[in-house]
C-alpha positions as CSV (number, residue, x, y, z in Angstrom):
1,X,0.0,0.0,0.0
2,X,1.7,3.2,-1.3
3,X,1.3,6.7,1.0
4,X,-0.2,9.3,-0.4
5,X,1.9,12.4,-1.1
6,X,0.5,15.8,-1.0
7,X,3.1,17.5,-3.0
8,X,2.7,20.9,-4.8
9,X,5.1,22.6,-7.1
10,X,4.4,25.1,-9.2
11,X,6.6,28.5,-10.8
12,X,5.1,31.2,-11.9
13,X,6.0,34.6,-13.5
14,X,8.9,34.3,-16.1
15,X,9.6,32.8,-19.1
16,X,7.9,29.6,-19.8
17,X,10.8,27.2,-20.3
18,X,12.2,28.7,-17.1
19,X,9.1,27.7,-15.2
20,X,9.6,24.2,-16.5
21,X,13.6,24.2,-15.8
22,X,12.6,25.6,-12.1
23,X,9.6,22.6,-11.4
24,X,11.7,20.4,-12.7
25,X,14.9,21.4,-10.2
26,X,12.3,21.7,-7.4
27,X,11.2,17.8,-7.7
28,X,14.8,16.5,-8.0
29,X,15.8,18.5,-5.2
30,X,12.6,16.9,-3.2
31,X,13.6,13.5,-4.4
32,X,17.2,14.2,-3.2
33,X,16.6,15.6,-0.5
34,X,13.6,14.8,1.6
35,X,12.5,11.7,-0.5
36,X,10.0,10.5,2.3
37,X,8.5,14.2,2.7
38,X,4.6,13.5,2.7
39,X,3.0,16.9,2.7
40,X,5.1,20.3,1.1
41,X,3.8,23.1,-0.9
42,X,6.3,25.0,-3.1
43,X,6.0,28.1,-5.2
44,X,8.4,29.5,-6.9
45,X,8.1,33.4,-7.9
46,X,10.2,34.8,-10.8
47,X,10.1,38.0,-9.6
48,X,12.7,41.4,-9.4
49,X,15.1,39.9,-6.5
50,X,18.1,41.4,-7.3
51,X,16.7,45.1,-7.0
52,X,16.8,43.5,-3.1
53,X,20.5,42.2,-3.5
54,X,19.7,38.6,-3.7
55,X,19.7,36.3,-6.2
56,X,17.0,34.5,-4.6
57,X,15.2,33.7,-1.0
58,X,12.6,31.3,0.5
59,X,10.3,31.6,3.4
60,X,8.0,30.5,4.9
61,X,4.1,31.1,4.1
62,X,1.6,29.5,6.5
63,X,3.9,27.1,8.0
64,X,7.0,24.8,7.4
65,X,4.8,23.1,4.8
66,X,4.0,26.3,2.9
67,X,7.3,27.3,1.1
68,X,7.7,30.1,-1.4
69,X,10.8,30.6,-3.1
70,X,12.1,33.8,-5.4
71,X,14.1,34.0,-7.8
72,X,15.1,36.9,-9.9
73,X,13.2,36.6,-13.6
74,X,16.5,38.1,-15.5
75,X,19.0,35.7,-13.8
76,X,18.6,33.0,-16.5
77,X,19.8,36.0,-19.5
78,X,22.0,37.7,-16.9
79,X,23.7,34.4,-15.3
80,X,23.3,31.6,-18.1
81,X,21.1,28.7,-17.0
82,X,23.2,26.8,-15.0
83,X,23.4,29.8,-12.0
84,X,19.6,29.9,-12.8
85,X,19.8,25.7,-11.7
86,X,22.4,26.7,-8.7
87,X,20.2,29.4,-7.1
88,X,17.2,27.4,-7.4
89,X,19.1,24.2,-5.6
90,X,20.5,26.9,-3.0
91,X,16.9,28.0,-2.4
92,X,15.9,24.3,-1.6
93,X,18.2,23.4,0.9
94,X,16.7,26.4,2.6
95,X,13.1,24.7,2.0
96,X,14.6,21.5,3.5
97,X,16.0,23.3,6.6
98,X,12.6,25.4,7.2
99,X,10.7,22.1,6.2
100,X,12.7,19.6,8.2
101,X,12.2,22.4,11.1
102,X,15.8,23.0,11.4
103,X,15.7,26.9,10.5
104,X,12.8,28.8,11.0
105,X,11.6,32.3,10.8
106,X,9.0,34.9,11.9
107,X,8.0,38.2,11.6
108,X,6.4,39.0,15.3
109,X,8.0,41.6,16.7
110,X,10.1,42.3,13.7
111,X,11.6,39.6,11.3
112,X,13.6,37.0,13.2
113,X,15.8,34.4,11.7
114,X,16.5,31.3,14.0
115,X,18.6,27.4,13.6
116,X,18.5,24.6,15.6
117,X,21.6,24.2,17.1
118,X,23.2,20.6,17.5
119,X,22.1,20.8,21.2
120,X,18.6,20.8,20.5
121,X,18.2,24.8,20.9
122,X,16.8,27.3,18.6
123,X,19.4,30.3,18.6
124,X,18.4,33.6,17.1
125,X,21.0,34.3,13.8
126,X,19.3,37.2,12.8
127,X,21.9,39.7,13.6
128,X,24.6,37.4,12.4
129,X,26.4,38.9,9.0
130,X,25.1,37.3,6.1
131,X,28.1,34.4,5.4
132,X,28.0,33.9,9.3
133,X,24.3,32.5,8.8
134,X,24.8,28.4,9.2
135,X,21.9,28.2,7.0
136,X,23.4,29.8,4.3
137,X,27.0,27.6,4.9
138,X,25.4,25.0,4.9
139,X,23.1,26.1,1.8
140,X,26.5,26.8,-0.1
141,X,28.6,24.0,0.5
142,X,25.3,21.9,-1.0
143,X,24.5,24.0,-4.1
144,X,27.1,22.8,-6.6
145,X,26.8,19.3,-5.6
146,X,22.4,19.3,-6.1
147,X,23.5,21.5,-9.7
148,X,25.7,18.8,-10.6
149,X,23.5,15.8,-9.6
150,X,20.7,17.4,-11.7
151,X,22.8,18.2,-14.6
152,X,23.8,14.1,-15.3
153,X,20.3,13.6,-14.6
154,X,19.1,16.1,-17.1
155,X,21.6,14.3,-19.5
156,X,20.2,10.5,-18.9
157,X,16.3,11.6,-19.4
């Protein structure tokens, strides 16, 4: 008897083949991973990030099971494709850490960035400069590994 998997991933805004490329990179990076994730909602958001310094981000929407991710629409013509699959696999392994409920965030009081510490604890990073963030180490040191797994996969299908 197979479980049921309630997973949604959809892009929208941008070019249409870049929709495709970014749904496509979102459901390897779920198959990678959090292959036994049973519930996630994804949606990706070409939209004008770089005009806020960024590439891309993700947060959270309703909860750690309502992810939206951004990505800035020119990056594909500015970058080439393959930073366009890079920033897109960076952007996951934040969706894993906020959907695994290792990083979280909130906007109470002011927006608040916290990880879960290998003690157990949440400890707030928000202050912490920008390479400093363990989410985002950890985020890099994944991103060209997930590119290059998806590329030899794009090649064998």
């Amino acid at each position: 008897e197979r479980e049921i998997r309630m997973i949604h991933i959809e892009a929208t805004g941008g070019l249409k083949k870049e929709r495709e490329l970014a749904e496509d990179v979102i459901w390897f990076c779920m198959d990678i991973l959090m292959p036994r994730m049973k519930t996630l909602c994804v949606d990706l958001e070409f939209c004008k990030t770089l005009d806020e310094g960024a590439m891309g981000f993700a947060f959270m929407g309703e909860d750690e099971k309502d992810l939206i991710v951004q990505v800035d629409h020119r990056l594909g013509r500015i970058e080439g494709r393959d930073k366009l699959i890079e920033t897109i696999c960076h952007e996951m392994v934040h969706v894993w850490q906020m959907s695994t409920g290792r990083m979280k965030d909130t906007f109470k009081g002011g927006y608040k960035q916290f990880w879960k510490c290998k003690d157990g604890k949440f400890r707030n990073y928000t202050k912490a400069p920008y390479e400093r963030k363990p989410w985002e180490t950890e985020a890099y040191r994944m991103e060209g590994h997930l590119t290059e797994l998806f590329k030899n996969y794009e090649e064998k299908v």
